[in-house]
C-alpha positions, 0 to 999 in steps of 0.5 A: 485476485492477489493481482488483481488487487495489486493492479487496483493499488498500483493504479490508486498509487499511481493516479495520487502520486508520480513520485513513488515507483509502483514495482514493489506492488506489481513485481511481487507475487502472493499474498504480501508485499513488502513496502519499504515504508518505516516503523514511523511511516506504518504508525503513521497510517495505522494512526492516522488512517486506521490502515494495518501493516506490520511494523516491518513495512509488510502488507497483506495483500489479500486484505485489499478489496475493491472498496477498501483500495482507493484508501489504502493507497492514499494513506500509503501516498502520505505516509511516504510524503510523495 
């Protein structure tokens, strides 16, 4: 399911965005992934899309479903401003 879930995010990433390099999702393994993304770029999606990462940029990928994916991704894709 974890790599399921991380194709499903790759591909939404992917499909908005050519610009931002999907390894960090699909080369990591278990159930986080670490983003990269900033303490501002996390606030960012936490407040604008109600999105919930640490402020470390980490992930929990086992929260991602097929129905929450597509909005995931798209608050990534803006909070990195690709």
């Amino acid at each position: 399911r974890m790599k399921a879930m991380r194709e499903a995010l790759a591909a939404e990433v992917k499909k908005l965005s050519n610009e931002i390099d999907v390894g960090f999702i699909t080369q990591q393994r278990g159930m986080f992934s670490y983003t990269g993304l900033s303490k501002a770029q996390v606030v960012q999606m936490r407040d604008t899309d109600g999105v919930y990462l640490v402020e470390s940029g980490r992930m929990c990928v086992a929260g991602l479903t097929e129905n929450n994916v597509a909005a995931v991704a798209k608050s990534l894709v803006a909070a990195r401003g690709a």
